[in-house]
N, C-alpha and C positions, 0 to 999 in steps of 0.2 A: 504494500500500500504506500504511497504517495501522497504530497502534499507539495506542491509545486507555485510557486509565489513570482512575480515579477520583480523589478528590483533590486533593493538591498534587503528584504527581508526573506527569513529564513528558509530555506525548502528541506524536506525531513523525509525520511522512509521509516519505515518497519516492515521486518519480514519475520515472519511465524512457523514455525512447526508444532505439530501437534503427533503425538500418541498414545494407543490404547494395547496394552497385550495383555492377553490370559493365557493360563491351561490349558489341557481339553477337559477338564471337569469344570470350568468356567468359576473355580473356588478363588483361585490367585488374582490379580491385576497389578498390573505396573502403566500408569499413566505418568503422563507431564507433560510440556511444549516448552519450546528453545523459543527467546527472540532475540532479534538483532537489530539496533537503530542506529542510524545516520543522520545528525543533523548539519548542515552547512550553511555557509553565510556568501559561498562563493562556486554554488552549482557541483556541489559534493566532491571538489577537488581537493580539500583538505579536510573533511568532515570530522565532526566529535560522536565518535560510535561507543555504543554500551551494548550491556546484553542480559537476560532476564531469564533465569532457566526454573523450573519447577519439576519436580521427580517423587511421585509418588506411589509404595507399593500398599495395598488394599486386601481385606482378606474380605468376596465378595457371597459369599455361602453362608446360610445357617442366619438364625436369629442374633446370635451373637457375631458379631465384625470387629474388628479391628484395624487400624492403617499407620503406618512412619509416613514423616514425608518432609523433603528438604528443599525451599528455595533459597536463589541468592537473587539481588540485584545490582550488578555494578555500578560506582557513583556516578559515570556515563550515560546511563539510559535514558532515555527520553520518547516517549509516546504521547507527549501530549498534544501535536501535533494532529495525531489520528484519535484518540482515545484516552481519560484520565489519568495520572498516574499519582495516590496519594503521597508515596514516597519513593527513594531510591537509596543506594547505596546500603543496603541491608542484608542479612544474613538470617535464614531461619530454619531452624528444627525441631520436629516435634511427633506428636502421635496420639489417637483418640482410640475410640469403640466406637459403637451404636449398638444397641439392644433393641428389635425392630419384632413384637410377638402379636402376631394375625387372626391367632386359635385359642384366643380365652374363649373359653365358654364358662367358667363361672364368674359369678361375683358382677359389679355393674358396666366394667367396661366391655367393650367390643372388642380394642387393640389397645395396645400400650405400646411407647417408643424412649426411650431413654436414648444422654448420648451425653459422649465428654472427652476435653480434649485439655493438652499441656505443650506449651511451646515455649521455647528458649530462643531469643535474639540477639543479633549482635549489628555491630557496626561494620562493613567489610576494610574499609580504608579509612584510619587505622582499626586496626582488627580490638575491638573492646567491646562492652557491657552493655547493652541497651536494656533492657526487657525481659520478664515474665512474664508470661497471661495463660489463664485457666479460664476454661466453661464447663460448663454441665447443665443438665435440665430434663428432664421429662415431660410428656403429654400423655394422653389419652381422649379416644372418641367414647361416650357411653353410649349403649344401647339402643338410645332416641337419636344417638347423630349429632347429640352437642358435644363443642367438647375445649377440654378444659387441660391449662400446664404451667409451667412455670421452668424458667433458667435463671441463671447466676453466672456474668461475667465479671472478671476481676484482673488484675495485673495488683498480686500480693506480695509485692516486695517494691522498698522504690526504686526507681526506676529514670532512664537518662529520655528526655525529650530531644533529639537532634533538631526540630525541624522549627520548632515554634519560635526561635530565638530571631530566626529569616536571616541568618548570618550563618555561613559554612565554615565551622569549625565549634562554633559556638555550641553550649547546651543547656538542657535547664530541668535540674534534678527532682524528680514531679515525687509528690508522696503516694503513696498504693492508694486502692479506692477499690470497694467491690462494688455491682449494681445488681439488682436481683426484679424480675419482670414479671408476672401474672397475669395469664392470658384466657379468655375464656370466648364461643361463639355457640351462639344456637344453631338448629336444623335450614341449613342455606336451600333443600327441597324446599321449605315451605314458603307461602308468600312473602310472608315478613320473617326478616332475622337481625340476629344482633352480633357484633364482637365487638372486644371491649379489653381493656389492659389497664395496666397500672404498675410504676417503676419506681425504685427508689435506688437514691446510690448514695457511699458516705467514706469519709476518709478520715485519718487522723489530725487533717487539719478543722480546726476550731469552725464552728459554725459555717460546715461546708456539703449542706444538705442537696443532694437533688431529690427532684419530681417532677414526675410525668405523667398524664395520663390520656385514653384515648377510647372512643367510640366512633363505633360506625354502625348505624340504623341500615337493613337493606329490604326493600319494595318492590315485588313482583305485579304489576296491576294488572295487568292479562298475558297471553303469547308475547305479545307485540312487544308491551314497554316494561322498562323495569330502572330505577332508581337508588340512590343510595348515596348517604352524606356521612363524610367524615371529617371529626373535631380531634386536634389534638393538642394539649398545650402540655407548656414544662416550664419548670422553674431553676435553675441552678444559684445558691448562693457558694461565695466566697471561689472563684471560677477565675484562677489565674493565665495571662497569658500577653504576647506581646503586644507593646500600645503605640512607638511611638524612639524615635531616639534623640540623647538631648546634643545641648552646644557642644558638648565635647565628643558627640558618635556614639557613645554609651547605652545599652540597649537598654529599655527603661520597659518595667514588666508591671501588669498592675494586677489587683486584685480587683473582680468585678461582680455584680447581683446580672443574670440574662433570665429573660422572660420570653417566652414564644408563646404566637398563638397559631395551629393554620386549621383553616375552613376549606372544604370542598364540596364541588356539588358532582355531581356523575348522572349522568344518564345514558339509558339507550334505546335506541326502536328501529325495531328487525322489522320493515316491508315484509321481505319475505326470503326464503334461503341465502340467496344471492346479492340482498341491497339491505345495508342497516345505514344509520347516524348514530355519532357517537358525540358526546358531548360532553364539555368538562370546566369548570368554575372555579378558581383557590384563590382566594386570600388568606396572606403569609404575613405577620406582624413581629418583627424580633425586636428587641431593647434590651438594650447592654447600659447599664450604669456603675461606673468606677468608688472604690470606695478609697484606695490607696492607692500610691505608687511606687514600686521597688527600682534598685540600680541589678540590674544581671550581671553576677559573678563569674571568675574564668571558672572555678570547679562549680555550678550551677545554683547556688544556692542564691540569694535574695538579700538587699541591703536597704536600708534605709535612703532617701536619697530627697532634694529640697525640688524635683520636679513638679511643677504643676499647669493645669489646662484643664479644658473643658471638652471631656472623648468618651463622652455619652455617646450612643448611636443609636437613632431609631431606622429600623429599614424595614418597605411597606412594599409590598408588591401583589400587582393582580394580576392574572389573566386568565382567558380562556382556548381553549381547543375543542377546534367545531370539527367534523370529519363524515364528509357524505362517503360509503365507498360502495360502488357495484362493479359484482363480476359480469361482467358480462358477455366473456368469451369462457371456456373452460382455463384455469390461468391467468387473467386478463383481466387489470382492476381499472377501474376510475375512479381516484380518489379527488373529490374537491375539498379544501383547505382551508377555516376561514382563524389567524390569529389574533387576540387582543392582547396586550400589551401595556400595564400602567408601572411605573416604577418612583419609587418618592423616599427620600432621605433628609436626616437632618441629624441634631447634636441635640433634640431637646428631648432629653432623658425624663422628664418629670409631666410626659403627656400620655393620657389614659389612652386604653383602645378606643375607642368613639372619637378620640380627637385626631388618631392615627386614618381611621377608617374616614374621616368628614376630608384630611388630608391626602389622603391618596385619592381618590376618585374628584377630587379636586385638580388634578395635576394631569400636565399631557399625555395622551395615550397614544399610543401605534395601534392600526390594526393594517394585516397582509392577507389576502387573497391567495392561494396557487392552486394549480391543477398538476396533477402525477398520472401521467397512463402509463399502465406497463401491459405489453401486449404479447402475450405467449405465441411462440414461432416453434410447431413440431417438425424436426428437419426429415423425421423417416417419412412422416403426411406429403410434405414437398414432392420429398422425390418418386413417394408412389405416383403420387400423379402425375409427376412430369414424366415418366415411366413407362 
């Protein structure tokens, strides 16, 4: 894949490999994929290449599984050209289970699923400490189809932040933290259903609670149409991380209160096999308000320091996603497109939702139009018939 720019700005590749092997008792697996990227500033004749490998063996038989599995990423890689890349230059290994049982017949569930994993991280260049992180969790369907679980992620040890400091070399010694989630849905046959959650996470730093929680209502009204709205908010206090650097370059870390809200709306309605609309609504409200501000240390820890400013942030954004699509060859879509677009920002940390929401749909919006055919071409139909 490609990305090819006019100019002085950059043009970038990535190339992939992918693999899958088993047994012949189809019990064993060994997957992974190689990548390879190029980025250049002068039409890939001197380019900055990295490369991203993952190798994982699977035990794929029986209720009980288990798997190791190793990636690396070189401090070179770069995909974000074609595709995200939340970090780079890392090193990881680790291994889980899963307990996956289909054949209760007593007692109130239907199936049970458990599952749990341990991984160790490092830095590749220089080769050092980053990271521990642990999960685990269970579900289960009960016998009406509802069904109900819970997990627990954590990084239980402290641990090194490469990334948040936005300086390479730089790091910022985080304290452990566990989060633990509760999840529950009713019978999604039925006309009406419900899922629902609830998170809390906490660490050894002083008044540094999260929460979370989230519903989503869902509405069957006939064949045709069907609906469904989802609320999520969270709350994080004492939420450190970078702000800002002062007169002397010095990376300046703050302790912050962040508040989310997001609303969605969903719908859809199926004409009929071959023609639906799809339809889709969200407002997203974040607020981040500063309570302090640190100096960042070379060994990561946090200093006192005489910085000050006003890095409040409220950010507000809306849109939606319209999508006519019919098939209308075997293959063969026509998708029509319609996007809106509101986005609204500011520093004034001490304004409620309502003043947010009167402010964004207050402010300039985009909306874009397109059309997408894709028209399937069978080349053995061709040449029967030219035949």
């Amino acid at each position: 894949m490609n990305t090819m720019r006019s100019g002085s700005a950059p043009d970038a590749n990535v190339a992939s490999v992918h693999y899958a092997i088993r047994n012949k008792k189809n019990s064993l697996e060994a997957t992974g994929f190689g990548n390879y990227s190029a980025v250049s500033d002068s039409g890939f004749s001197n380019p900055k290449t990295g490369g991203y490998y993952n190798i994982s063996l699977n035990e794929t038989k029986g209720k009980w599984t288990e798997w190791i599995w190793h990636e690396l990423i070189t401090p070179n890689y770069d995909q974000n050209d074609l595709g995200i890349l939340f970090g780079n230059n890392q090193m990881t290994v680790g291994g889980g289970f899963n307990y996956n049982n289909q054949e209760l017949k007593k007692g109130p569930f239907y199936n049970v699923n458990s599952w749990g994993s341990l991984n160790y991280k490092t830095q590749v260049e220089p080769f050092q400490y980053q990271e521990w992180e642990f999960n685990t969790g269970v579900s289960g369907q009960f016998k009406n189809f509802y069904n109900i679980g819970a997990f627990i992620y954590s990084k239980p040890l402290w641990y090194y932040d490469y990334y948040e400091p936005r300086v390479e070399g730089a790091k910022y010694y985080h304290a452990p933290f566990v989060y633990t989630q509760l999840f529950f849905n009713t019978d999604y046959r039925k006309k009406v259903a419900l899922s629902a959650s609830i998170g809390y996470g906490e660490s050894p730093e002083p008044k540094d609670t999260y929460l979370e929680a989230g519903v989503s209502p869902y509405f069957i009204l006939n064949d045709h149409f069907s609906f469904w709205y989802d609320l999520f908010v969270s709350k994080d206090r004492s939420n450190y991380g970078f702000v800002n650097f002062d007169s002397n370059d010095e990376i300046i870390f703050g302790r912050r209160n962040t508040f989310r809200v997001s609303n969605t709306i969903n719908a859809k309605y199926t004409f009929n096999p071959k023609m639906n609309f799809n339809f889709r609504a969200r407002y997203y409200w974040g607020k981040v308000t500063y309570v302090q501000f640190y100096e960042l240390q070379d060994e990561g820890t946090l200093a006192s320091t005489d910085f000050t400013g006003n890095y409040d942030y409220n950010f507000n954004v809306f849109n939606i996603d319209a999508v006519y699509e019919w098939e209308f060859a075997p293959g063969s879509f026509l998708n029509l497109i319609w996007k809106n677009n509101i986005f609204q920002s500011d520093d004034a940390g001490t304004d409620d939702y309502f003043d947010n929401f009167k402010k964004t749909f207050d402010s300039p919006q985009s909306n874009g139009i397109s059309v997408k055919l894709i028209y399937y071409l069978d080349y053995l139909s061709l040449r029967k018939k030219s035949s």
